[in-house]
C-alpha positions as CSV (number, residue, x, y, z in Angstrom):
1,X,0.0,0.0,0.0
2,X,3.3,2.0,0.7
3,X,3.5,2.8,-3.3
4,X,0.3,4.2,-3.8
5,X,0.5,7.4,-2.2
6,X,1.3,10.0,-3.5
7,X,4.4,12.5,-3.3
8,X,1.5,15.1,-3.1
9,X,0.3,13.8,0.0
10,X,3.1,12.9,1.4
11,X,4.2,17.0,0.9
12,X,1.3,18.1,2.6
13,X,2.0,16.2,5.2
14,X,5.6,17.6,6.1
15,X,4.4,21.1,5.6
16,X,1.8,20.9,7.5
17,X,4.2,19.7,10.3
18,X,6.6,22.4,9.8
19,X,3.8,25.1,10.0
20,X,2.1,23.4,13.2
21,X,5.9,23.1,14.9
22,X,5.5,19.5,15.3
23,X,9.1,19.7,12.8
24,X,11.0,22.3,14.2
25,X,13.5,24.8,12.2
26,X,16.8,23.2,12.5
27,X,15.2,19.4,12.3
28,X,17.0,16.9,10.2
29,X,14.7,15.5,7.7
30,X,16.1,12.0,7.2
31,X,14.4,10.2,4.8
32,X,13.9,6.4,5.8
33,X,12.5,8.2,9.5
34,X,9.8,10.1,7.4
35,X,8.8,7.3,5.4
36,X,8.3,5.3,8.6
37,X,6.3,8.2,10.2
38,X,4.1,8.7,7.5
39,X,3.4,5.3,6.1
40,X,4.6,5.6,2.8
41,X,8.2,4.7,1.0
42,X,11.2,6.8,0.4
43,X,10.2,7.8,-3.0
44,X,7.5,10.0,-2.4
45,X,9.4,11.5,1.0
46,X,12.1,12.2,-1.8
47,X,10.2,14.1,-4.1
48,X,7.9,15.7,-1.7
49,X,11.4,17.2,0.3
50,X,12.5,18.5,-3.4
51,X,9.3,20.6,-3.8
52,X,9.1,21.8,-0.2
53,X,12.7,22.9,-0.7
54,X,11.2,25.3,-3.8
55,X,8.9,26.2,-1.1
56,X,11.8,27.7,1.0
57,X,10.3,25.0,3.9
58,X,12.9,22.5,3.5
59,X,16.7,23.2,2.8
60,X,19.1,20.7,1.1
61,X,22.4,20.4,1.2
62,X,25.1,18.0,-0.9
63,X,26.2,15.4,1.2
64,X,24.5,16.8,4.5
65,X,20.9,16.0,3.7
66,X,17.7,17.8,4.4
67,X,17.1,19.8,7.4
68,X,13.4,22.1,8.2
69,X,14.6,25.6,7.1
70,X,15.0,28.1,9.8
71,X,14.8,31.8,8.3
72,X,16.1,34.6,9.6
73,X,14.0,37.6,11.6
74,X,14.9,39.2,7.8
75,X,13.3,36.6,6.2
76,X,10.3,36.5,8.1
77,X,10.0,40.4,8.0
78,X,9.9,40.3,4.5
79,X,6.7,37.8,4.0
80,X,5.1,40.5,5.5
81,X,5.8,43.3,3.5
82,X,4.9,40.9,0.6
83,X,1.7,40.1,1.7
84,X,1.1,44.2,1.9
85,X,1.7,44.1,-1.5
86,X,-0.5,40.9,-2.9
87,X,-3.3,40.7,-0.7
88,X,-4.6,44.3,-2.4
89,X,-3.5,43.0,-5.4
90,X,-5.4,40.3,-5.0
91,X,-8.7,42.5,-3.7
92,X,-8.3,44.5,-6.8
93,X,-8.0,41.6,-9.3
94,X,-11.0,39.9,-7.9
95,X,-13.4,43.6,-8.1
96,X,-12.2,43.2,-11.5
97,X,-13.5,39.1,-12.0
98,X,-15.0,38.1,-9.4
99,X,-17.9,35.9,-10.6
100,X,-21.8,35.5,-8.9
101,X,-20.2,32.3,-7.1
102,X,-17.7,34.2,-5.5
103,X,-19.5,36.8,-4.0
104,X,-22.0,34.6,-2.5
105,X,-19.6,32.6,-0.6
106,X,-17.6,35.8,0.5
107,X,-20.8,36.9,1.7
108,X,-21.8,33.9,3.6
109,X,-18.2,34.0,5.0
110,X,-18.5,37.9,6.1
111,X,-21.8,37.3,7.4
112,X,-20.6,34.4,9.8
113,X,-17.6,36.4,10.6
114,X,-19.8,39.1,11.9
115,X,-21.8,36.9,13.8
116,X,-19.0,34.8,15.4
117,X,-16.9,37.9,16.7
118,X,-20.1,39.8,17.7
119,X,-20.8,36.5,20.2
120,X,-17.1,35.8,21.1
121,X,-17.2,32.5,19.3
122,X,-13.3,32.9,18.8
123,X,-12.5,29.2,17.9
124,X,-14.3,29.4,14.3
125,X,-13.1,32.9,13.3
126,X,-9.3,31.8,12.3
127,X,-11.2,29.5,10.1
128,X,-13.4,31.8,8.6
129,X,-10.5,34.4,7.9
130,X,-8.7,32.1,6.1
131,X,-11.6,31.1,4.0
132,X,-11.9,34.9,3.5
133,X,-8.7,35.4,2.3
134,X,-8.7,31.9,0.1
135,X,-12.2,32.6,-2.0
136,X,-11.2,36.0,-2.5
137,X,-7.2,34.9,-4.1
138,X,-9.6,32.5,-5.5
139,X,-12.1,35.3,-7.5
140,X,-8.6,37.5,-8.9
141,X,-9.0,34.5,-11.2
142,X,-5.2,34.2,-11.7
143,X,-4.3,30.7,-10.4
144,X,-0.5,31.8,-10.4
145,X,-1.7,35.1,-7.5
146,X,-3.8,32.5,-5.8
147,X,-1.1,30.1,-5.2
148,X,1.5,32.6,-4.0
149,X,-1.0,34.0,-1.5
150,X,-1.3,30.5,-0.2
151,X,2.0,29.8,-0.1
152,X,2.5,32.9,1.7
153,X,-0.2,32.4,4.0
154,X,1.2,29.1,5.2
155,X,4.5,30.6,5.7
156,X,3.6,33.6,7.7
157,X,1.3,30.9,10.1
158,X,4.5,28.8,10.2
159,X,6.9,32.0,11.7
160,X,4.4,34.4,13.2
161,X,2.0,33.5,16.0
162,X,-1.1,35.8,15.7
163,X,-2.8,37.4,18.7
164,X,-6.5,38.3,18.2
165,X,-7.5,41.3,17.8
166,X,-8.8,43.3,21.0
167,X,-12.0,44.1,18.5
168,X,-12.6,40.9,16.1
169,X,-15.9,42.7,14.5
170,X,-13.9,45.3,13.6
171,X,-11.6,43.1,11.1
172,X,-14.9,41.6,10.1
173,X,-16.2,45.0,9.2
174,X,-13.5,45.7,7.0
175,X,-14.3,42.2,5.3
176,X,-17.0,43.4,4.9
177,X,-16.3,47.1,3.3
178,X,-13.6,45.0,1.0
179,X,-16.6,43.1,-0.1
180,X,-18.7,45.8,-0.8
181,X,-16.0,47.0,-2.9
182,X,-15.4,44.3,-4.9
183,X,-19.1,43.3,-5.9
184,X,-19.5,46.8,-7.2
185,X,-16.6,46.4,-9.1
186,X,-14.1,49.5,-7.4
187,X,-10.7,47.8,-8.2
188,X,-8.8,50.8,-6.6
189,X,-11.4,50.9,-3.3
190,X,-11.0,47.3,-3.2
191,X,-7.3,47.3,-3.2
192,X,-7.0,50.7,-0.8
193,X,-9.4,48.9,2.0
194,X,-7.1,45.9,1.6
195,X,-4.0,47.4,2.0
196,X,-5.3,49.0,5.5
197,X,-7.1,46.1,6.7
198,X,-3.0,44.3,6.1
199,X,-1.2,47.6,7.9
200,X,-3.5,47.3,10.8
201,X,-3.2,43.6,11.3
202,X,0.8,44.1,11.6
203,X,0.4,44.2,14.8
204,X,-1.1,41.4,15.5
205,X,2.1,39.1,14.4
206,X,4.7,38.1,16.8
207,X,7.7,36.2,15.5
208,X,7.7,32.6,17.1
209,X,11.3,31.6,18.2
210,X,13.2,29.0,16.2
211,X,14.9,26.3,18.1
212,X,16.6,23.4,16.2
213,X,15.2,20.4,17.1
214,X,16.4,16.9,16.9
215,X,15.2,14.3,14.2
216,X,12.4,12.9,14.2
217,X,11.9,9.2,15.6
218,X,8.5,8.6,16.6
219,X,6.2,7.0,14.3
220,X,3.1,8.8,13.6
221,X,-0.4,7.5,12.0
222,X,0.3,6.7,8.0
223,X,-0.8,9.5,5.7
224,X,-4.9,9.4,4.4
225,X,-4.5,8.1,1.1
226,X,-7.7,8.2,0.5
227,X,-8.0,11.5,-1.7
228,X,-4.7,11.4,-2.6
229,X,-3.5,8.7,-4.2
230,X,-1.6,8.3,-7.7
């Protein structure tokens, strides 16, 4: 069963491990450990460590192996001056195309966002923010912007720990004026409201500390192979 999952899976997997902290920056990333953690053979540990090293999770060196990346306070600095630049990019692509389908889920997101903070029901409104910020990378309806702002959403969770907001409705308000702006089409509103809501939430990110951990050597549950098999 080893062979059929995929390298796919197996990469989400790791990431997803890196982000939570569960693989710390610093960790060696042997090979023949992963596959035994995951449930799946070195193959797919080999090609999923490739593409998380185009990710800038992983870093490989000749003759010294894989390792979790550990980026500097530079590094991690500098995701965040990117995503003031794409997420009202993004805002003012999707006032440009977003399509019927789009605005009604954006709606349905804002209006449980509303309703969440307004009642303190804190443990769904990370959720709903990223859904937010997904659909709406989703409506620029450039798959190529979309994927960066993924990418850079999973980095920035994986070297910032966010503190809510003192005031939750008042992120979900400006959701909400963003939205207002895109479904009438006011690319420039759009992208202004963005690039606020991004300033303002600055604050909010404090840089977790890197420590190098040790390899892993505890098994763990094989991957679920069954979306993602070849």
């Amino acid at each position: 069963m080893r062979g059929h999952i995929s390298a796919h899976a197996v990469c989400t997997a790791i990431r997803d491990d890196i982000v939570s902290g569960a693989l710390a920056p610093g960790s060696r990333l042997i090979e023949e450990l992963l596959a035994g953690r995951y449930g799946v053979s070195r193959v797919p540990v080999r090609e999923a460590l490739r593409t998380l090293q185009s990710e800038g999770f992983v870093t490989i060196r000749h003759h010294a192996g894989a390792c979790v990346a550990a980026p500097t306070e530079r590094e991690a600095a500098d995701l965040l001056d990117i995503r003031g630049l794409l997420e009202p990019l993004g805002a003012a692509r999707a006032a440009a195309r977003r399509t019927a389908a789009h605005l009604k889920v954006l709606r349905g997101i804002v209006r449980l966002g509303r309703e969440r903070a307004r009642h303190g029901q804190r443990a769904e409104l990370r959720q709903l923010d990223g859904w937010f910020h997904e659909t709406l990378a989703q409506a620029s309806g450039s798959a190529s912007l979309a994927a960066l702002l993924t990418q850079l959403r999973r980095k920035i969770d994986w070297m910032y720990a966010v503190e809510p907001p003192a005031r939750e409705e008042r992120s979900w308000e400006e959701y909400g004026a963003v939205l207002d702006a895109v479904s009438r089409g006011d690319a420039e509103r759009a992208r202004a409201l963005m690039a606020a809501h991004v300033e303002r939430s600055r604050e909010a990110y404090t840089l977790r500390a890197a420590v190098p951990a040790p390899a892993v050597r505890t098994p763990k549950q094989p991957v679920n192979t069954a979306r993602d098999r070849n």
